[in-house]
BALUMRO-691291 format. One record per residue (C-alpha): y, x, z. Coordinates in steps of 0.001 Angstrom, whole numbers. Example, Ala and Ser with C-alpha at 12.3 -4.5 7.8 and 13.67 -1.06 7.14 Angstrom:
       v       u       w
   -4500   12300    7800
   -1060   13670    7140
***
This chain:
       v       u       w
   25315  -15653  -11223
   21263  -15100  -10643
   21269  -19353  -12973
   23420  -18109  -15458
   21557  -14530  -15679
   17793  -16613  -16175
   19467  -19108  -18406
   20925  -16767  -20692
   17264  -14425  -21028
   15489  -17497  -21487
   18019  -18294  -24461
   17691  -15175  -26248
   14296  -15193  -25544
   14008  -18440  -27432
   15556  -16895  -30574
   13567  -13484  -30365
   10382  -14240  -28857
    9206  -17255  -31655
    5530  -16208  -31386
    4042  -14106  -28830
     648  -13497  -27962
    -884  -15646  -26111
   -3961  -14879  -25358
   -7200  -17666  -26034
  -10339  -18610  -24098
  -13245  -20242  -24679
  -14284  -22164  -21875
  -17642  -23100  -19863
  -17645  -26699  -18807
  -18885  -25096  -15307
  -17224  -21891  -15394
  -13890  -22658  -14721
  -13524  -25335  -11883
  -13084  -24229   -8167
  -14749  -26932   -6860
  -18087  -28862   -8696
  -16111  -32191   -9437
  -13500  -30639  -11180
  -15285  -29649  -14720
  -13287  -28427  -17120
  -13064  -29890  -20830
  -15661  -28026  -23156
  -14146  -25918  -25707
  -14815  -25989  -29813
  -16937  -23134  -30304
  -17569  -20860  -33509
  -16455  -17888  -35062
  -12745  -18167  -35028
  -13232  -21131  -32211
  -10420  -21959  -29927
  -10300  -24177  -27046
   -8067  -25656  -24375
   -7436  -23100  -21863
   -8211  -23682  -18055
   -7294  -21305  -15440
   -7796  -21671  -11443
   -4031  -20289  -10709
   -3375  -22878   -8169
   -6466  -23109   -6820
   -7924  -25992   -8888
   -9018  -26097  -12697
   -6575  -27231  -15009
   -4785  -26184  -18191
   -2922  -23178  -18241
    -185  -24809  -20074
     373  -27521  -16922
     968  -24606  -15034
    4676  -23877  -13656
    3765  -19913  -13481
    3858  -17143  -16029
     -77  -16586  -16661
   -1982  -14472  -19634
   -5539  -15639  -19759
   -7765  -13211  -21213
  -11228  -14911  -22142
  -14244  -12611  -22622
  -14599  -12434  -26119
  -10473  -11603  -26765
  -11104   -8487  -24228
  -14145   -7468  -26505
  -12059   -8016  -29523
   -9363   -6192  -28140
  -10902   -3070  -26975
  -10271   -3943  -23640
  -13460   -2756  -21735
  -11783   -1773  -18201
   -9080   -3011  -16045
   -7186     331  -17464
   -6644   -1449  -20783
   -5271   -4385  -19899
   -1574   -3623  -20699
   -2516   -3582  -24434
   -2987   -7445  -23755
    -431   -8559  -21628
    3898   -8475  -21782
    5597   -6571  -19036
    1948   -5551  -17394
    1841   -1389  -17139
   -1602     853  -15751
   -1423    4204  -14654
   -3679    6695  -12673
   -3535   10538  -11916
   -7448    9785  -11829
   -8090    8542  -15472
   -9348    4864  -15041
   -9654    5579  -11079
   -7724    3985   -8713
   -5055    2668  -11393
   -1518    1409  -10556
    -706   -1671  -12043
    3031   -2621  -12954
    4096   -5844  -13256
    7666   -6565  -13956
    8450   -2917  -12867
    6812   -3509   -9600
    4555    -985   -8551
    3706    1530   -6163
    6349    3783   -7992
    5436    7349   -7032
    2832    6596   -4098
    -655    8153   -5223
   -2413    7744   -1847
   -5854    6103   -1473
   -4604    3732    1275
   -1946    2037     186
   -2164   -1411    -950
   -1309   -1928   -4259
    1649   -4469   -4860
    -323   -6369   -7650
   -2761   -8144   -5781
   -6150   -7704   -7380
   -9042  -10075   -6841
  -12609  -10793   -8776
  -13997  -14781   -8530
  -11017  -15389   -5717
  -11564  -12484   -3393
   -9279  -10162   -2389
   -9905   -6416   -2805
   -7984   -3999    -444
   -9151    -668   -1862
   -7470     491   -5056
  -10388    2485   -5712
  -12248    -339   -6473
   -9518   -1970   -8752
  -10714     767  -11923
  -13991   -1864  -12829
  -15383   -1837  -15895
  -15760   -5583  -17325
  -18458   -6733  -18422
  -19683  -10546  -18775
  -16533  -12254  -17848
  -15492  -15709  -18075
  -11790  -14528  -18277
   -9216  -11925  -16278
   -6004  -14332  -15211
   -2515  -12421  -14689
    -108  -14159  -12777
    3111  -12488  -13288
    5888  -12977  -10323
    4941  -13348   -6466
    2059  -14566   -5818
    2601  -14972   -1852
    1730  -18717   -1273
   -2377  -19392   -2465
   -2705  -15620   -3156
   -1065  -14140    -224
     -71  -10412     743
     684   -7841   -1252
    1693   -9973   -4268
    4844   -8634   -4899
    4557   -8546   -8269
    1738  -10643   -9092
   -1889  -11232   -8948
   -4547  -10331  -11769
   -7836  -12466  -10811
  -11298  -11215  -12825
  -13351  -14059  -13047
  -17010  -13398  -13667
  -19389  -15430  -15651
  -21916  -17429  -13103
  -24976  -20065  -14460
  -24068  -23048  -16035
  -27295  -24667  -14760
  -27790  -25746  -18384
  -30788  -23785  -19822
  -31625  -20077  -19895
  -29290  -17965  -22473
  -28426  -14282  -22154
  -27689  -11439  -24494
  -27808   -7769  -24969
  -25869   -5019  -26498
  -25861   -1116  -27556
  -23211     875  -28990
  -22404    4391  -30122
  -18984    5695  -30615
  -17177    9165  -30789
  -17728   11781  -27894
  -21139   11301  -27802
  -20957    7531  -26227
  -23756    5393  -25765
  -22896    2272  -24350
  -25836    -744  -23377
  -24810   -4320  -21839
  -27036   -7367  -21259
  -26855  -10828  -19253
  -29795  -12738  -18638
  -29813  -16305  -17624
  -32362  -18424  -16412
  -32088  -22117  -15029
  -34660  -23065  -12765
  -34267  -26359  -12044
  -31664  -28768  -14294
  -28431  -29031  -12743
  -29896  -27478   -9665
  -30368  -24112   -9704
  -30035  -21007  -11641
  -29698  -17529  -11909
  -27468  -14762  -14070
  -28183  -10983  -14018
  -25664   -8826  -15922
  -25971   -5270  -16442
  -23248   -2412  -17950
  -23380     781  -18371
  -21499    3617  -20475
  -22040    7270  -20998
  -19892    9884  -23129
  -18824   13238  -23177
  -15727   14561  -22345
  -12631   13375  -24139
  -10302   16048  -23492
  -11071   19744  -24581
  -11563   22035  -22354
  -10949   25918  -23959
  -12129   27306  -20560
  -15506   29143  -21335
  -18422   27606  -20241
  -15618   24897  -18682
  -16494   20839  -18157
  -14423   18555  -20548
  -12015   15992  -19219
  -11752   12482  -19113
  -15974   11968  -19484
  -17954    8980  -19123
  -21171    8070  -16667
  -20534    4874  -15668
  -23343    1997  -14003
  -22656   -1514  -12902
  -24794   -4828  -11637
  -24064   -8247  -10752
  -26583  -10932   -9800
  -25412  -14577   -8885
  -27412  -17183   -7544
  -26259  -21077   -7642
  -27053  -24065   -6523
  -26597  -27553   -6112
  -29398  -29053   -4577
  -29811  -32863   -6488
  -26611  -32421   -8450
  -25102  -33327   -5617
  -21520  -32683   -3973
  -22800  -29092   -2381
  -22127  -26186   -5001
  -23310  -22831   -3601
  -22960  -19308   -5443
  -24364  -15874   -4528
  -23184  -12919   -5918
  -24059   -9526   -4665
  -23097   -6475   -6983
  -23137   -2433   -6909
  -21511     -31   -9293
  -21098    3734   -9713
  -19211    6467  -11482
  -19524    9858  -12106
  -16950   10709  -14963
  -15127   13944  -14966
  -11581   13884  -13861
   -9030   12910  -15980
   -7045   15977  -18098
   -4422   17790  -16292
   -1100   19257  -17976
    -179   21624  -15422
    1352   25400  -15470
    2924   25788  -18814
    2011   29364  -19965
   -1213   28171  -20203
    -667   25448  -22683
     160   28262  -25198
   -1664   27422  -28328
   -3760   24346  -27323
   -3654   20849  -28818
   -1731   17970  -26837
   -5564   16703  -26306
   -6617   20480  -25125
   -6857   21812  -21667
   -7893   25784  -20217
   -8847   24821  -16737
  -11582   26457  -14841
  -12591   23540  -12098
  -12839   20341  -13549
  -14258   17844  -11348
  -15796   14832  -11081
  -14782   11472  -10200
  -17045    9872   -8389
  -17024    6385   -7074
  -19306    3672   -6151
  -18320     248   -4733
  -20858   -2360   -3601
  -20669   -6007   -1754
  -21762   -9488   -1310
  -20243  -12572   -1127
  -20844  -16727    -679
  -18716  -19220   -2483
  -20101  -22553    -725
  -18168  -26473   -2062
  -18495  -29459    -716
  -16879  -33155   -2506
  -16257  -35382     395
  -14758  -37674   -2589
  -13568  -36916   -5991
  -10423  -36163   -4231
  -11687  -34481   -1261
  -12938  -30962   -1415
  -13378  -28427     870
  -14626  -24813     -59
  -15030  -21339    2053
  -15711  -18140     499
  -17155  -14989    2364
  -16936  -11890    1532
  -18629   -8353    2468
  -17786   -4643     146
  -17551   -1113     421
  -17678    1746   -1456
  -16479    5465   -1126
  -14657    7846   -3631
  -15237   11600   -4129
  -12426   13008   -6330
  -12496   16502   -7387
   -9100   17511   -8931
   -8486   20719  -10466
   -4497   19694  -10642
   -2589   22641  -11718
   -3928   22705  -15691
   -4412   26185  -15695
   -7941   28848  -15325
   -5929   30055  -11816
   -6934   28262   -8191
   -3250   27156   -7595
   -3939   24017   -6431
   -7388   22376   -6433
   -7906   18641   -4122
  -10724   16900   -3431
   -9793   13098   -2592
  -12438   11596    -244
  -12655    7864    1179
  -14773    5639    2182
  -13583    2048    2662
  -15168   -1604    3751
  -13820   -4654    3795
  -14659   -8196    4935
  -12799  -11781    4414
  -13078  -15637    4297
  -11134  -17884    2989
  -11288  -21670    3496
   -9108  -24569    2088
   -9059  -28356     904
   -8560  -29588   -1802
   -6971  -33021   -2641
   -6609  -35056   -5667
   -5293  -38109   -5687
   -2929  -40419   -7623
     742  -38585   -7071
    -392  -35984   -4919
   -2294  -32395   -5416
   -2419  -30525   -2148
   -4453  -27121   -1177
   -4489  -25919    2206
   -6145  -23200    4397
   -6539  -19952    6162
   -7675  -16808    5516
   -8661  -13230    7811
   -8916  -10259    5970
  -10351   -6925    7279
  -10782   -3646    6117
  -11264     -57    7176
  -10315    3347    5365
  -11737    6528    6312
   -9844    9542    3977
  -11386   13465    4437
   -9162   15452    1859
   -8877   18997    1224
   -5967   20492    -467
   -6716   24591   -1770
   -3511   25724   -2731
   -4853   29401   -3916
   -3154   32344   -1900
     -34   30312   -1061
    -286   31475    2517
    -498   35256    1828
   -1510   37755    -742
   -5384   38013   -1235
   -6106   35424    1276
   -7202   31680      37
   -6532   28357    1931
   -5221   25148    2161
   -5199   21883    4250
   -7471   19582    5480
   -6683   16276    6292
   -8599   13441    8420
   -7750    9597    9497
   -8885    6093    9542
   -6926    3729    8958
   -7787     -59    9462
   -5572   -3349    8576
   -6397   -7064    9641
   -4200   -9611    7893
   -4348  -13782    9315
   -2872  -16630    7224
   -2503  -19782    7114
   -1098  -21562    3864
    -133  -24931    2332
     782  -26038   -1198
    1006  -29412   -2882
    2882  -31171   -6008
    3888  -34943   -5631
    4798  -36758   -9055
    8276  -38016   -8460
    8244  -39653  -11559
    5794  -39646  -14353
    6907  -36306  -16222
    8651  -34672  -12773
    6500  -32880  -11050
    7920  -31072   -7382
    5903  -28549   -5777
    6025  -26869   -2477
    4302  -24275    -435
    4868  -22290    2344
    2468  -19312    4108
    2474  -17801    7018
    1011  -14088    7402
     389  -11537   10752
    -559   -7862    9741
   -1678   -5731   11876
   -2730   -1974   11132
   -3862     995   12925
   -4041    4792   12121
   -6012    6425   14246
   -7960    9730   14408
   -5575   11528   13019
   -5489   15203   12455
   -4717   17679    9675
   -4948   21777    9783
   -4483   24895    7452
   -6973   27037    7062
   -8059   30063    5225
  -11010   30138    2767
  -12547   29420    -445
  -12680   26250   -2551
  -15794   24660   -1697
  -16324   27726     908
  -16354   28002    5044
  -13033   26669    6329
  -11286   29109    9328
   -8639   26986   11081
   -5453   28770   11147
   -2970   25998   12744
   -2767   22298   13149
    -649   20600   11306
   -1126   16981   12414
     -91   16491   14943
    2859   19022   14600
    6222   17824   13842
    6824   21037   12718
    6686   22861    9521
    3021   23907    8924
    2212   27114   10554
    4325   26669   13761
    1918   24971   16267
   -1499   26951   17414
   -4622   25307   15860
   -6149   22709   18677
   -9238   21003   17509
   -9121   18239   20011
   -5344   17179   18748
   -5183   13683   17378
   -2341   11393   15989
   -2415    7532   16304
     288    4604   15382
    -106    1092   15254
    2327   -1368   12799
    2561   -4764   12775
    4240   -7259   10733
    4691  -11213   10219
    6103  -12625    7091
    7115  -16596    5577
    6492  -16665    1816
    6635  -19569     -81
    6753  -21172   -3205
    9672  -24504   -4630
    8962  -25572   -8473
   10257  -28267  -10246
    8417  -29108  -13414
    9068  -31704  -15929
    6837  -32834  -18844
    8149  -34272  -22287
    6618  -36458  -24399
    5255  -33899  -26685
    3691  -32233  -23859
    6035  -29151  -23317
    6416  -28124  -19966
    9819  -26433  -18618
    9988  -25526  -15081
   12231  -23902  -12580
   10643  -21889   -9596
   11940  -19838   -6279
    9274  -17511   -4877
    9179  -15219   -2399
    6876  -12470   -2105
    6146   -9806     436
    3977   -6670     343
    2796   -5408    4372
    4351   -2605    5660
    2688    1048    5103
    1397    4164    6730
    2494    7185    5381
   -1214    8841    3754
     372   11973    2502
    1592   13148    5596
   -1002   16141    6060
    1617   19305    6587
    3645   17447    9415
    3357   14806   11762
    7039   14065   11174
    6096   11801    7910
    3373   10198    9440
    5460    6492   10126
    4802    2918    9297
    7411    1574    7089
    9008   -1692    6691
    7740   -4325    4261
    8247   -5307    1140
    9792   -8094     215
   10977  -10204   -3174
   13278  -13618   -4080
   12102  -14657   -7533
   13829  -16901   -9712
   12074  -18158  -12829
   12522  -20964  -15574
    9695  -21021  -18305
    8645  -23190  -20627
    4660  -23613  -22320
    3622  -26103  -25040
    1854  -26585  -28188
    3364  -27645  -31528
    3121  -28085  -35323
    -709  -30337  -34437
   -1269  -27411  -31821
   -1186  -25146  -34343
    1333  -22898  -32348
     821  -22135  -28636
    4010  -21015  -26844
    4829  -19668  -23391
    8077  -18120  -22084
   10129  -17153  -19048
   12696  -15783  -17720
   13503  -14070  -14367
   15144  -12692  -11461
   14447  -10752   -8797
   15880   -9215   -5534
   13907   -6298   -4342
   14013   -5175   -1114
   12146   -2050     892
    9944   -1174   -2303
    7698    1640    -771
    8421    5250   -2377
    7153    8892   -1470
    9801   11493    -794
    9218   15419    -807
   11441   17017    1795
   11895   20650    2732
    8335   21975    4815
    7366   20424    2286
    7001   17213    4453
    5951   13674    2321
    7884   10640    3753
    6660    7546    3282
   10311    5169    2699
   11674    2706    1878
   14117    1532    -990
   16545    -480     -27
   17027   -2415   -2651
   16488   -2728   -6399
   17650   -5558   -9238
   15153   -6746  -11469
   15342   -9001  -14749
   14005  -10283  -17943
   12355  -12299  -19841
    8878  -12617  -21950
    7405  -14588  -24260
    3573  -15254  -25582
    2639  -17009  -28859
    -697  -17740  -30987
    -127  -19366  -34147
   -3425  -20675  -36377
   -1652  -20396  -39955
   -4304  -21504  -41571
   -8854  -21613  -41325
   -9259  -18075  -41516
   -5791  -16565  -40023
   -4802  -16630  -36410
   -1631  -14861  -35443
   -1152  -13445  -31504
    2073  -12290  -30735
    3977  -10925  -27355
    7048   -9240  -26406
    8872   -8412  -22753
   12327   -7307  -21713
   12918   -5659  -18727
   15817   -4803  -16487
   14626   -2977  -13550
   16948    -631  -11687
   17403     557   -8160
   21068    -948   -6333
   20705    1473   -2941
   18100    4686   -2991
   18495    8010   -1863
   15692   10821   -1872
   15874   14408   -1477
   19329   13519    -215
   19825   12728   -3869
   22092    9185   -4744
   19434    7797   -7326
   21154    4055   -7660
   21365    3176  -11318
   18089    4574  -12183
   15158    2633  -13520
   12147    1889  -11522
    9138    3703  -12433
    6592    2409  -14985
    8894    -344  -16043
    9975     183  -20187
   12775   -1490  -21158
   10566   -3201  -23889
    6645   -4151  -24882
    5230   -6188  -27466
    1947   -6867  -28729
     645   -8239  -32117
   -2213   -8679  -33423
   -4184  -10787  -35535
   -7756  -12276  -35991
   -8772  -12556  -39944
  -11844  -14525  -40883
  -12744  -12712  -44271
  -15473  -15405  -44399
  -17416  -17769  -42622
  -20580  -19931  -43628
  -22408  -21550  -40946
  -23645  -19221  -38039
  -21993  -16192  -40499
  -18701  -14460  -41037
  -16500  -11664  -40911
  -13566  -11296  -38266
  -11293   -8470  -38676
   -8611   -7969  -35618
   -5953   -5755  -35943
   -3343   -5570  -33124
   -1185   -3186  -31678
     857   -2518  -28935
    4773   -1031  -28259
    5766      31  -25053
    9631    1875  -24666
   10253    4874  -22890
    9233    4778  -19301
    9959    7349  -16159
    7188    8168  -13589
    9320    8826  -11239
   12302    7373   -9151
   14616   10355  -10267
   14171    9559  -13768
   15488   12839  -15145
   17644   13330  -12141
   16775   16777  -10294
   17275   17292   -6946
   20071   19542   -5830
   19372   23000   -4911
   15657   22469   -5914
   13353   23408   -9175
   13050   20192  -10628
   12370   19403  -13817
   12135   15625  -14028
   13084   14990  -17497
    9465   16314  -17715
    8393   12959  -15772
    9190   10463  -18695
    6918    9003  -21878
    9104    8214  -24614
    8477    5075  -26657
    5340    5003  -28596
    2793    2244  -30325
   -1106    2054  -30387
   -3181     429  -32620
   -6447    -847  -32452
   -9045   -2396  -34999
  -12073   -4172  -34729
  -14184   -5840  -37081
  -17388   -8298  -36390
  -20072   -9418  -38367
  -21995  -12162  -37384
  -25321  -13204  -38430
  -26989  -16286  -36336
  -27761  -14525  -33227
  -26407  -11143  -34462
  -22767   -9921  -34345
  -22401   -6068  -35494
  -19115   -4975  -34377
  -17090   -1626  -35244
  -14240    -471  -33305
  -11323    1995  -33660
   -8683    2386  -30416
   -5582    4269  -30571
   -6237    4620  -34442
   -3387    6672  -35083
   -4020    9258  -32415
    -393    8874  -30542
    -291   11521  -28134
    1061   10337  -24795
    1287   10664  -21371
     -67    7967  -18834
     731    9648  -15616
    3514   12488  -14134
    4133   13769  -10404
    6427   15721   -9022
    5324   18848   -7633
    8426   20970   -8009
   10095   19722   -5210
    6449   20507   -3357
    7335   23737   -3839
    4728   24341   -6883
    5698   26004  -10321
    4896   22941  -12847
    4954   19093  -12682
    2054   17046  -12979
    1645   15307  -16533
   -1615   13379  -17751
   -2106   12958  -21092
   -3846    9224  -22314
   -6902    8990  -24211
   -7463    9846  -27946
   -8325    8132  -30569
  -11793    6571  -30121
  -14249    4834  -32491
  -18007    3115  -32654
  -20091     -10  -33427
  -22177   -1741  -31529
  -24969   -4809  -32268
  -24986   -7640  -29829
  -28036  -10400  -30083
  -27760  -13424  -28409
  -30554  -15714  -27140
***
């Protein structure tokens, strides 16, 4: 049934999906490779150049079209083009790919497939996308909302990920992949722009070879500052949705003689100190504002910083022997000031506050030779969360008296694998590939406690009662300052990986896949009124089926990539609202997910290059019950039944080192719930989910670039037609509060910039 389900998608696909957008980099002949003997073919260059494409999915360079996995590749200059300037944006680029954040461009979700982490909003949760920048692993979510500046390309593997990439791949993997020295002169460039709000933007990369071949440096700096895009009515109030954003990245390499050792260096820091993202809250005080248009009294900030080092050493045996090891040290906190009910009232006001570290290596061979490609390593993974929140929820507790909840734990995860993958030629054209890895989690939560108290917002706290641990509804056991909670969870899992690939003669790959995928298990982080949701779920856990296809055609005039899939979801991790109100922390049993997407660029002719995408998705829960509530049949959240993409880049001109590109595209996304319920309420509740939806809409973006020899002037217009939708909704009805949680996306925006190159 699963065969005939894939085989038919994939068919219609064929018929529906001609050209999709698939998206083109330029490549670096020493950008790409994992390991120094594996350079990857230089790519035409120009202003409307294209190239052959070469990702590092598998762990070694080679073509994204030899590749039996659903990728986009997003080169550096396609995100500028684009509009794509943080990790937020990246769903205007790629089929089936969805971002979402109660915090703006903090802490986003990212939806793959209509795998997410549904209605989960906590800081310590691990998101089921698997996010990584040059290979390693990031554990915080906080630190997935980067800006991007001087990348190679961003790489997003759709479908689990769990044999090279490892945990938490449910859904995928999305790998940033910086730019690091060439060794091959001293380049750089800088740019400054100035758009609508008020935003001044500045970015500049400096490179400088030392020694030919041997060693050199790159320096890249970014940094972006705007007012408010969201009005706020409130007198004397802070807009919404602001800019103040500053990043670094130095890299060192070397290869001392041009020899078989390749050594980077990267260390990097980054801040933020936007204001928090706009808030629809308590409806009689929408009365008379614009959809863009907030009256709150306490906007916040959102501030973030996240900081780290790391080693990338590689060492050629033999041009088929090649061992690497990359080490890995960040941190960073987050200090997020939410004014969440909308209104000028203190009804409920939170300030989110972590601090988190990490640390990891990763080592693995590498071997190339005649029929066989084989990878293999391990990998230990580390990292600590430390969460201080406060919730003010106004006089809640009793007339003319303020309060809320404070909240304390640390929670720390260590995660061991070790992993195997390789591809024997069983014939010429058939390719077989096979992996397996083997993963032990282990977690703590410790330090637990949580009380309510009575004072002010930003005021002296009086403990009234604890609340953690109290399995109790809040209010029912006598404050105790020495209380603590603790739990431990641990979990092994097998993932693995069977492909079958086979090659024709005119280079088109199909390919047939079975992966399974598996996300750790999860403590609860919202569990701050009772000690009764504080548990450590099961994990998640997903059997993928995929056939695809990927070739060029028409004297590679048209690229083409397509697949179609299947999955069986089991134990996705949700939040449920129960009466106390007490947050559980559950599991879904299980959830049926299909589709199919395709991804096409098609040169018509010198000066017209066509990118085209589109998705289908089928993703609906089979067993899941909340708020003693039978919600089978309902979609999963953040998972539209439909996106496409298109977009074009038109060369007006071009002589020499000069011409005009003008890139339209735009995207379509269906509608889309936020929620498990859909627009299900809760019986004997206040619901009003049908609130939690955004119905279809479409964006479109512009941008236009002059070049001039060393100059490119370049003028930009996102979301050109203003569409007014939401990017985020909560429930907070069944929390016992008198409005739902919407946030509205960003406006239309607009600038230029100059960029000079040296």
């Amino acid at each position: 049934m699963k065969a005939r389900i894939i085989a038919a998608l994939l068919a219609g696909g064929a018929s529906t999906l001609p050209m999709s957008a698939f998206a083109q980099s330029t490549t670096d002949a020493n950008s790409a490779p994992a390991t120094p003997d594996q350079a990857a073919p230089a790519a035409t260059s120009g202003i409307a150049g294209e190239g052959e494409i070469i990702v590092t999915a598998q762990r070694r360079a080679e073509s994204i079209l030899r590749v039996p996995i659903a990728i986009s590749a997003i080169g550096g200059d396609t995100l500028s083009s684009k509009g794509i300037t943080n990790s937020a944006s990246l769903a205007t680029a790629v089929p089936n790919l969805q971002v979402s954040s109660p915090y703006g461009s903090t802490q986003p979700n990212f939806s793959l497939r209509g795998i997410s982490v549904a209605n989960e909003y906590n800081s310590n949760q691990a998101s089921p996308i698997g996010v990584y920048v040059d290979d390693i692993y990031l554990a915080s979510r906080t630190a997935h909302g980067m800006g991007l500046f001087d990348m190679e390309r961003v790489e997003v593997l759709r479908g689990p990920q769990g044999t090279l990439f490892g945990r938490n791949t449910t859904g995928g993997a999305i790998n940033f992949i910086t730019k690091t020295p060439t060794l091959r002169g001293n380049q750089g460039y800088g740019e400054v722009g100035y758009g609508n709000f008020n935003t001044f933007t500045a970015q500049a990369a400096v490179e400088a070879t030392m020694v030919q071949d041997e060693l050199g440096v790159r320096i890249a700096g970014n940094y972006a500052k705007g007012d408010g895009q969201i009005q706020n009515v409130y007198p004397g109030g802070r807009d919404a949705n602001s800019q103040d954003t500053l990043q670094g990245r130095l890299t060192l390499r070397m290869r001392p003689g041009n020899g078989p050792l390749d050594i980077k260096l990267k260390v990097y820091g980054g801040r933020d100190r936007g204001s928090q993202a706009a808030v629809q809250g308590l409806q009689p005080y929408r009365s008379g504002l614009d959809f863009f248009q907030v009256n709150e009294n306490r906007i916040g900030l959102n501030k973030t910083e996240a900081y780290g080092a790391s080693a990338t050493i590689a060492y050629s045996f033999s041009p088929a022997l090649t061992f690497t090891s990359i080490t890995s040290r960040d941190g960073g906190k987050q200090n997020l000031q939410q004014a969440a009910d909308g209104s000028p009232l203190d009804v409920l006001d939170i300030n989110w506050q972590s601090k988190f570290q990490q640390f990891s290596e990763e080592a693995r061979l590498n071997y190339d030779a005649g029929k066989l490609k084989l990878v293999g390593g391990g990998f230990y993974g580390w990292d600590e969360t430390i969460t201080d929140n406060t919730f003010n929820i106004g006089q809640a507790i009793a007339p003319t008296i303020n309060g809320g909840f404070f909240q304390h734990y640390r929670q720390v995860r260590r995660s061991y694998a070790i992993f195997a993958q390789g591809d024997y030629a069983l014939t010429p054209k058939l390719t077989l590939t096979l992996g397996a890895r083997y993963t032990w989690d282990r977690s703590q939560y410790r330090d637990g406690y949580a009380y309510l108290f009575a004072g002010d917002i930003g005021g002296t706290q009086t403990p009234l009662a604890t609340t953690v641990p109290c399995p109790t509804v809040p209010g029912t056991c006598a404050y105790n300052a020495a209380a603590r909670y603790q739990l431990d969870g641990r979990n092994n899992a097998l993932t693995g990986r069977v492909s079958l690939g086979y090659t024709f003669d005119n280079g088109t790959l199909v390919y047939a896949s079975y992966n399974r995928g598996y996300r750790s298990g999860a403590f609860n982080g919202g569990g701050y009124t009772s000690s009764a949701g504080i548990n450590y779920i099961e994990p998640e856990r997903v059997n993928a089926y995929e056939v695809g296809l990927k070739g060029r055609y028409f004297g590679n005039a048209l690229t083409l990539s397509m697949a179609g899939f299947y999955y069986d979801y089991r134990n996705q991790q949700v939040q449920d609202t129960r009466p106390g109100p007490v947050s559980y922390l559950v599991n879904a049993p299980k959830a049926e997910v299909y589709g199919a997407e395709g991804e096409a660029r098609l040169r018509v002719g010198p000066g017209l290059v066509l990118n085209l995408a589109a998705g289908y998705l089928h993703a609906t829960y089979k067993e899941l019950t909340l708020q003693s509530t039978n919600l089978a049949g309902n979609d999963l959240p953040f998972a539209p039944r439909f996106t496409a993409q298109a977009g074009a880049d038109v060369t007006v001109f071009r002589n020499g080192s000069t011409g005009l590109i003008v890139s339209p595209n735009v995207a379509y996304f269906s509608r889309q719930y936020f929620s498990p319920f859909n627009a299900v309420n809760a019986v004997g509740t206040a619901q009003r989910n049908s609130e939690l939806q955004q119905e279809g809409y479409a964006k479109v973006n512009l941008t236009a670039a002059l070049t001039i020899d060393r100059f490119t002037i370049k003028a930009f217009a996102n979301n050109l037609l203003n569409a007014r939708t939401y990017a985020y909704g909560l429930d907070l009805r069944g929390a016992g509060f008198p409005y739902n949680f919407l946030v509205p996306a960003m406006p239309r925006t607009y600038g230029a910039s100059i960029r000079v190159g040296f």
